[in-house]
C-alpha positions in Angstrom: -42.8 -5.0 -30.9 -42.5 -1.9 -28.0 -41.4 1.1 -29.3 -37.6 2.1 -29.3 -36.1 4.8 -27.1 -33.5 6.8 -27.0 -32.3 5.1 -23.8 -32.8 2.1 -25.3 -30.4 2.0 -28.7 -30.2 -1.7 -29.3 -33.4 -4.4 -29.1 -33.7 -7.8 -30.5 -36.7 -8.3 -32.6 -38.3 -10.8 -32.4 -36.5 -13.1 -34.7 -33.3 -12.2 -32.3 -31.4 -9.7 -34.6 -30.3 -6.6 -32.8 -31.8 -3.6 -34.2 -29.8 0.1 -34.1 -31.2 3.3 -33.3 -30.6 6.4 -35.5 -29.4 8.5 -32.3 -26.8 5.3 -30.6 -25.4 5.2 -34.3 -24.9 9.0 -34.7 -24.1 9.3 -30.6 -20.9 7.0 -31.7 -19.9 8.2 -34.8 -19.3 11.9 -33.4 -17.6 10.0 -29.8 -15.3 8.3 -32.2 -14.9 12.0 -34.7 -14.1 13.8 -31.6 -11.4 11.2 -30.6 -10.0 11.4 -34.0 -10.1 15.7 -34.0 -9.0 15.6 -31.1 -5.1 13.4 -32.1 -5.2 15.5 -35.4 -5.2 18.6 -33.3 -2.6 17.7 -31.1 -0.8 16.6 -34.0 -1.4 19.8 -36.0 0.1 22.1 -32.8 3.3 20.0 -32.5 4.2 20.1 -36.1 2.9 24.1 -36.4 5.3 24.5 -32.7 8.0 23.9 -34.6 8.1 25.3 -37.6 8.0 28.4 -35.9 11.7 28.4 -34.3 12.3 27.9 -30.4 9.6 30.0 -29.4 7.0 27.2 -30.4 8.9 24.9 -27.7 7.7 27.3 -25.5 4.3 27.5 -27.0 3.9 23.9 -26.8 5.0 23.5 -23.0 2.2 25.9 -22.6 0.1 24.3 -24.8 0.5 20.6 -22.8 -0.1 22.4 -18.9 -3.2 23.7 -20.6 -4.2 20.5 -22.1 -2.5 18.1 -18.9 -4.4 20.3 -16.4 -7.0 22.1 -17.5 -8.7 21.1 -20.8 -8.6 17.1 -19.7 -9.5 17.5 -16.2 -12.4 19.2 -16.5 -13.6 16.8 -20.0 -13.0 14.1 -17.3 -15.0 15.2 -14.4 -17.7 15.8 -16.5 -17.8 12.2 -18.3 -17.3 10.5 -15.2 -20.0 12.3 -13.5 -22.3 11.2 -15.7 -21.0 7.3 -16.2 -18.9 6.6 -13.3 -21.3 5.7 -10.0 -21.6 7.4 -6.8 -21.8 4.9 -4.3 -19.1 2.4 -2.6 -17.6 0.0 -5.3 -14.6 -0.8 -3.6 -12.7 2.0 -5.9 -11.1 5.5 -4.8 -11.7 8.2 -7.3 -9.4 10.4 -8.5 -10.1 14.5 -8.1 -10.4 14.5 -12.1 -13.7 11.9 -11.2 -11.8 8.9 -12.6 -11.9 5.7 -10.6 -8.2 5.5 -8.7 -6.4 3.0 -6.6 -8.3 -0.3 -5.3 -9.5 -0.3 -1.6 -7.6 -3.2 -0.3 -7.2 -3.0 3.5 -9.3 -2.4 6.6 -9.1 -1.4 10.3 -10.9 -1.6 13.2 -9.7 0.7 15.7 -9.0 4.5 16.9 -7.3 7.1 14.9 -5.0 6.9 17.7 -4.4 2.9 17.4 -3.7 3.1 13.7 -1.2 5.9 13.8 0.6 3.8 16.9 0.6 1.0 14.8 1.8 2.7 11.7 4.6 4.1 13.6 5.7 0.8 15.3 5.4 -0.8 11.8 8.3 1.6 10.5 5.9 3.2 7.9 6.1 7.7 8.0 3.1 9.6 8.1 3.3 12.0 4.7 2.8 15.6 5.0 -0.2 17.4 3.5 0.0 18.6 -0.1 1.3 22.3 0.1 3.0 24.5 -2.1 5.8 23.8 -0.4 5.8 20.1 0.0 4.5 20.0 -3.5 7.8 21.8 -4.9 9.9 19.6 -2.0 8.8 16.6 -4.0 9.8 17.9 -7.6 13.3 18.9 -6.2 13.6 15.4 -4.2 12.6 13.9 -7.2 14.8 15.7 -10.1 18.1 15.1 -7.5 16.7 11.6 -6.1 17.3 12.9 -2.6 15.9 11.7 0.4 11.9 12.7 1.2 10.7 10.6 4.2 6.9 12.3 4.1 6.9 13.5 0.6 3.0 14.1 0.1 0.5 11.9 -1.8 -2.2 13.0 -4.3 -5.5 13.3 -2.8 -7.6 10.1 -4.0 -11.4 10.4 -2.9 -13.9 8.5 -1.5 -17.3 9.2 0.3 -16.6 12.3 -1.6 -13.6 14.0 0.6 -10.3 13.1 0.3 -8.0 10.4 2.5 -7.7 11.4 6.1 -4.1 11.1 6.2 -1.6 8.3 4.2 1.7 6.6 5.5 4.6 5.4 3.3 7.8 3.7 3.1 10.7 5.7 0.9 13.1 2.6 -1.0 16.7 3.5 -0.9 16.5 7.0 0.5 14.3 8.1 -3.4 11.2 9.4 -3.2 10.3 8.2 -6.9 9.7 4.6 -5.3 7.6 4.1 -2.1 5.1 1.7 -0.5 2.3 3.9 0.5 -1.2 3.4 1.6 -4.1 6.2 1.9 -6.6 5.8 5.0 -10.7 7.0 5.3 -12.6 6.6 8.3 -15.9 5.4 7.5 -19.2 7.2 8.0 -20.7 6.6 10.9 -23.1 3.2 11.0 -21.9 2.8 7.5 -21.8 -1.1 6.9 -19.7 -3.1 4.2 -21.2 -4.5 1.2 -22.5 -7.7 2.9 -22.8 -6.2 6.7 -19.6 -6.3 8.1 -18.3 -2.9 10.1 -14.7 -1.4 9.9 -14.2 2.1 11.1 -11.3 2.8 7.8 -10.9 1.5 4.5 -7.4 1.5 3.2 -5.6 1.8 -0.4 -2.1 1.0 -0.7 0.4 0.6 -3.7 3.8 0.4 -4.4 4.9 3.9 -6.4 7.7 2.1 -9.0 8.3 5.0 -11.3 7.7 9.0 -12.1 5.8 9.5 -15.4 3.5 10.6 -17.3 -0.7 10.2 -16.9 -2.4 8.0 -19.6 -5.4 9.9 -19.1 -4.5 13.6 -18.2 -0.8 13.9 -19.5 0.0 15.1 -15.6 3.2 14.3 -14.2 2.1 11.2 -11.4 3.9 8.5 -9.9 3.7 5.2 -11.8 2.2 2.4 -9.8 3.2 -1.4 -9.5 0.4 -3.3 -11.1 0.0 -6.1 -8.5 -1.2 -4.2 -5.7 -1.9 -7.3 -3.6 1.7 -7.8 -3.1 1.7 -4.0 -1.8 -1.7 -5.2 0.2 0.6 -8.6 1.9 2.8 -5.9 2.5 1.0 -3.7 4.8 -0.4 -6.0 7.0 2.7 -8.2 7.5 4.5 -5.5 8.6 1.7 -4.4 10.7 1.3 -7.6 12.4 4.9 -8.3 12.9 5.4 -4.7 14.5 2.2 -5.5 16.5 1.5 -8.9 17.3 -1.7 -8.8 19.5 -3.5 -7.2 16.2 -6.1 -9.6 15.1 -6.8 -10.4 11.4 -9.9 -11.4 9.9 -9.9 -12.0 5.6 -13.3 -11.8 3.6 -12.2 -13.7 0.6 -13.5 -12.7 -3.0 -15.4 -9.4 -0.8 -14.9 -7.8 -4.8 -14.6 -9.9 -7.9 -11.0 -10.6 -8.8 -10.3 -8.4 -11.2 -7.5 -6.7 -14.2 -8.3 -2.7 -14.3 -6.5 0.5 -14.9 -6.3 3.6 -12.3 -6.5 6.9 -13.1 -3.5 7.5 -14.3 -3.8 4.8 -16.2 -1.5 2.4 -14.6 -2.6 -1.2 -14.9 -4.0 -2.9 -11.6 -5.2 -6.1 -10.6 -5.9 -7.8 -7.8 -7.9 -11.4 -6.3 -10.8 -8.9 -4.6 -9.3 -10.1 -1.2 -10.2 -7.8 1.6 -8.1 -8.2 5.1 -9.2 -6.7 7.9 -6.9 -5.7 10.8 -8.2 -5.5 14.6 -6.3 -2.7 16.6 -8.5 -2.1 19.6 -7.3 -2.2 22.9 -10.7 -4.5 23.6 -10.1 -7.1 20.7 -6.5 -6.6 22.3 -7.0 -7.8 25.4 -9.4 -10.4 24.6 -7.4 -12.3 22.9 -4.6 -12.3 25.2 -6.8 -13.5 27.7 -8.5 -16.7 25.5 -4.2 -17.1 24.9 -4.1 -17.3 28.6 
């Protein structure tokens, strides 16, 4: 029997029972010891907060933005740089590293075209994350008023950050909005099985303000059925702009049930619609109408 590697922790022998490796059994046990120090930790500063009058409250808020923002994100990012691949898997990634929303939608078109469209299909451009738009948000949030172009968090993919993102505010509060980020492509970059697009597209529906599963940050919540957010954009779309072509590669990802990174469940049937704005796909299909 070959020789077992590090890389390698678990072989069948050759009566098919799986053998285990020294280093995958330690490797585990300390994963699993760190999991556990880490809860006891946590556990230990919340009951030692406290006992130590009302100052610990404010040791423990300081305690969490520590943990919440720096401590996790940076534990994250360097898991995920290791584990999580760096090529197009029809995932966002979040700036902690962690895979993010579901790409869901396409264009082919202009920046122009999609912006016109976007506009005509009632959705708001959101402004770029600021200082100020960032504490615009919190207030909005904390009194429920009105925030048309509240910001979005930057999801990532091909490495930078979305280009711009639209969204729909529900009854005038900015904790529940359809929204949807927009890349453009690289240039000559193909789809997995060779079709072109010149943006990929994430949307979801924002149902709640909470709490991070994996980071403790304060996030919006997500609706888990993001196909229904997916239907969503592109009927409006097409209904605001009816010469728009569309064009649906069916199973382009594998149905699947998944979490983002803030841990919000997700799932979706791996459906990928395309939308045609150009002028030229325009035209040509008012003239076959014709």
């Amino acid at each position: 029997m070959a020789e077992q590697t590090p890389r390698e922790p678990r072989k069948r022998s050759a009566c098919g029972v799986r053998r285990l490796s020294v280093g995958a059994v330690l490797d585990e046990f300390f994963f699993v010891f760190a999991g556990i120090a880490a809860v006891w930790l946590a556990w230990l500063v919340l009951t030692e907060t406290f006992s130590i009058g009302w100052f610990g409250i404010v040791f423990f808020i300081v305690f969490w933005a520590v943990l919440a923002y720096l401590a996790l994100p940076r534990l994250h990012r360097i898991l995920t740089a290791i584990y999580v691949p760096d090529y197009f898997i029809g995932r966002t990634r979040t700036s902690d590293g962690l895979l993010g929303d579901p790409i869901n939608a396409a264009v082919r078109g202009s920046a122009d075209e999609v912006h016109e469209a976007m506009r005509r299909a009632g959705w708001t451009l959101a402004d770029p994350v600021t200082l100020a738009s960032s504490w615009r948000i919190i207030a909005s949030t904390a009194t429920r008023r009105s925030y048309a172009e509240a910001p979005v968090s930057p999801l990532f993919l091909f490495s930078r950050k979305q280009d711009f993102a639209y969204q729909q505010e529900v009854a005038g509060n900015p904790a529940k909005r359809h929204h949807v980020r927009f890349w453009r492509t690289p240039d000559g970059w193909p789809l997995p099985g060779g079709a072109r697009v010149d943006w990929l597209a994430a949307g979801t529906f924002d149902r709640a303000v909470g709490f991070s599963l994996f980071t403790l940050q304060v996030t919006h919540k997500i609706d888990a059925d993001t196909d229904v957010e997916r239907d969503h954009l592109i009927r409006t779309v097409q209904e605001a702009n009816p010469r728009a072509r569309l064009e649906v590669l069916v199973d382009f990802s594998t149905g699947y049930h998944a979490r983002n990174g803030g841990g919000d469940t997700i799932r979706t049937d791996g459906n990928l619609p395309i939308l045609d704005l150009r002028a030229r796909g325009r035209d040509t299909q008012s003239g076959a109408a014709r």
